[in-house]
C-alpha positions as CSV (number, residue, x, y, z in Angstrom):
1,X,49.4,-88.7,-38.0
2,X,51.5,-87.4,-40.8
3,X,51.5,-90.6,-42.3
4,X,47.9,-92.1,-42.6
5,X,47.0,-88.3,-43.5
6,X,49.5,-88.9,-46.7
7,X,47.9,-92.2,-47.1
8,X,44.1,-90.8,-47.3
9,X,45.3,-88.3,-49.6
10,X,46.9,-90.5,-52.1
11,X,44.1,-93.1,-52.0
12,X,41.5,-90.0,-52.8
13,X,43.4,-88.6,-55.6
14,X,44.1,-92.0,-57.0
15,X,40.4,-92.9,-56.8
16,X,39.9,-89.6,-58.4
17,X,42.1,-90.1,-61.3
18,X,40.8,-93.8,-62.0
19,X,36.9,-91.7,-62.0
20,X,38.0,-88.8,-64.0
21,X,40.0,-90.8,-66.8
22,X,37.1,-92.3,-67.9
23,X,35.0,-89.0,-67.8
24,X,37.9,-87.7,-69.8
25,X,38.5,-90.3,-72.2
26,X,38.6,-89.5,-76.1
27,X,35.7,-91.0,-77.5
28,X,36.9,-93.5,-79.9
29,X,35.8,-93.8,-83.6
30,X,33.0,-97.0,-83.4
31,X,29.8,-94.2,-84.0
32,X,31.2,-94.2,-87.3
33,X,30.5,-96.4,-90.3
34,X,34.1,-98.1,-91.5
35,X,33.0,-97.6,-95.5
36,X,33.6,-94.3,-97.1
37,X,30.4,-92.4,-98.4
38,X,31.2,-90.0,-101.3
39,X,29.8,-86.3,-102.0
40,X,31.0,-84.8,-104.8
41,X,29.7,-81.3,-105.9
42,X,29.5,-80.4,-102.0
43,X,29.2,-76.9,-101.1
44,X,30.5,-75.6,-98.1
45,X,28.0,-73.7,-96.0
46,X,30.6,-73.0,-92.7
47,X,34.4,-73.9,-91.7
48,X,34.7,-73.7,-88.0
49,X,38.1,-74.1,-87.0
50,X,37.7,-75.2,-83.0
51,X,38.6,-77.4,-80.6
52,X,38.1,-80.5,-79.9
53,X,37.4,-80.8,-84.0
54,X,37.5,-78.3,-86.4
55,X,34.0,-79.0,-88.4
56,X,33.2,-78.6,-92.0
57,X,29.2,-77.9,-92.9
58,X,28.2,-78.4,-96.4
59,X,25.4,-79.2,-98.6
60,X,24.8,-81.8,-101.1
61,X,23.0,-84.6,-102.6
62,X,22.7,-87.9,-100.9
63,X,22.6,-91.4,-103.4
64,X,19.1,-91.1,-104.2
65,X,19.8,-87.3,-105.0
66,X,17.8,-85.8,-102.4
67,X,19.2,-82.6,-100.7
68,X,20.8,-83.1,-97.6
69,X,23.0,-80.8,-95.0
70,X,25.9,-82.6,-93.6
71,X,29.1,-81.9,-91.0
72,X,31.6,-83.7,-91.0
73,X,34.3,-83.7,-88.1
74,X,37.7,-83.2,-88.4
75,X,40.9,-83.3,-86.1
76,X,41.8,-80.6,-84.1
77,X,42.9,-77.4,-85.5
78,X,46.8,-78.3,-84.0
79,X,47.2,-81.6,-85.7
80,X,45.2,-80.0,-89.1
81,X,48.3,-77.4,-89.3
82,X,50.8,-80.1,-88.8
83,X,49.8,-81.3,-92.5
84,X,49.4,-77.7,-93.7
85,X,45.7,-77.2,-93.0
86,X,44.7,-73.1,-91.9
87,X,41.7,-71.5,-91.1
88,X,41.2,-70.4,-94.6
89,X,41.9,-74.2,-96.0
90,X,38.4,-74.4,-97.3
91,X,35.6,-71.4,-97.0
92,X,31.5,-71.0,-97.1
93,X,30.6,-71.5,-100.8
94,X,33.4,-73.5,-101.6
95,X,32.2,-76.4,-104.0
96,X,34.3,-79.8,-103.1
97,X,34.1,-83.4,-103.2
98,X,33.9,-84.9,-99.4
99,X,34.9,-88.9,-98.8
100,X,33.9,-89.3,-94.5
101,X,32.8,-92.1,-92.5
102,X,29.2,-91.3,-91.5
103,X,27.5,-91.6,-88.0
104,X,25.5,-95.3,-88.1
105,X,23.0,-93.8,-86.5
106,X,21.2,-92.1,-89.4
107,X,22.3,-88.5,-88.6
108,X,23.7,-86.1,-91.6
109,X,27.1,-86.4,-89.7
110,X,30.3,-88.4,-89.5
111,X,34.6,-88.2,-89.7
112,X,36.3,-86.9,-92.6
113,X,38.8,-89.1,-94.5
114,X,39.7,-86.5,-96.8
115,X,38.8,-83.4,-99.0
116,X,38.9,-83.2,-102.8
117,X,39.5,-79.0,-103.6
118,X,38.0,-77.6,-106.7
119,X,41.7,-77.9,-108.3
120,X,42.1,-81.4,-107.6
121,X,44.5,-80.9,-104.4
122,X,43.8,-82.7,-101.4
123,X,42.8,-81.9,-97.6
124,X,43.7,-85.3,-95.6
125,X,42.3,-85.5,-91.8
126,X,45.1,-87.0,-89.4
127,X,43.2,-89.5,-87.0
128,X,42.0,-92.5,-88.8
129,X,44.3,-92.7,-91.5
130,X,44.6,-92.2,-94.8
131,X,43.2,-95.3,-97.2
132,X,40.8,-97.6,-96.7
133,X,42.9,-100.0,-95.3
134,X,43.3,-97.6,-92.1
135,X,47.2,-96.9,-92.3
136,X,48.1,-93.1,-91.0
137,X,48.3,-90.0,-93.4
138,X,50.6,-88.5,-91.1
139,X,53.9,-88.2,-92.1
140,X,56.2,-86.2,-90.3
141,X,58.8,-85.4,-93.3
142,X,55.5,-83.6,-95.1
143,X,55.0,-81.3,-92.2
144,X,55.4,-77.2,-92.5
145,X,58.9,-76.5,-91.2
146,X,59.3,-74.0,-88.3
């Protein structure tokens, strides 16, 4: 009895695992065009550093100059401080220059590649690299020391 009732119960949570992995699963990065768009002049509107993705709000002009309202995602706030990201990394009326991968389907959204400060420094996101030919920003040796 002992037996087949440790049998049922690994069947159940193995079917339960298989079901909930892909429930669980990241979502990958193919709602995303693979050029970067460009908005310089940006103004930040909101910084809100949450999980899953911290996201960055911000208003600017598209390429046929029209006003348009944008958020762009960003990793999560743990892997932003790993490169030396904080809460107070960029703030609401900040003016930047934002280079991101937008949504293909049309929306005002899409992923960050990286951030252009006012002073020329640089605010790199960590999950789909850092140049256009897709190789990682992440470098462990630039990392904040404990």
């Amino acid at each position: 009895m002992k037996g087949k009732l440790l049998v049922t119960s690994a069947l159940s949570l193995s079917v339960l695992m298989g079901a909930s992995g892909r429930v669980l699963a990241h979502h990958g990065n193919a709602a995303y065009d693979d050029k970067i768009t460009e908005f310089k002049n940006a103004t930040v509107t909101k910084f809100n550093w949450a999980n899953p993705h911290a996201l960055i709000d911000f208003d600017a002009k598209d390429a046929k100059g029209n006003p348009v309202h944008v958020t762009v995602e960003t990793a999560a706030p743990q892997a932003l401080r790993l490169i030396g990201w904080t809460k107070t990394s960029v703030a609401a009326g900040d003016m930047i220059t934002v280079r991101m991968y937008l949504a293909k389907n049309g929306n005002p959204a899409g992923r960050l590649q990286k951030i252009i400060l006012a002073d020329g420094s640089e605010l790199h996101d960590t999950q789909l690299g850092g140049d256009e030919g897709g190789k990682s920003r992440y470098d462990p040796d630039a990392a904040p020391k404990k």
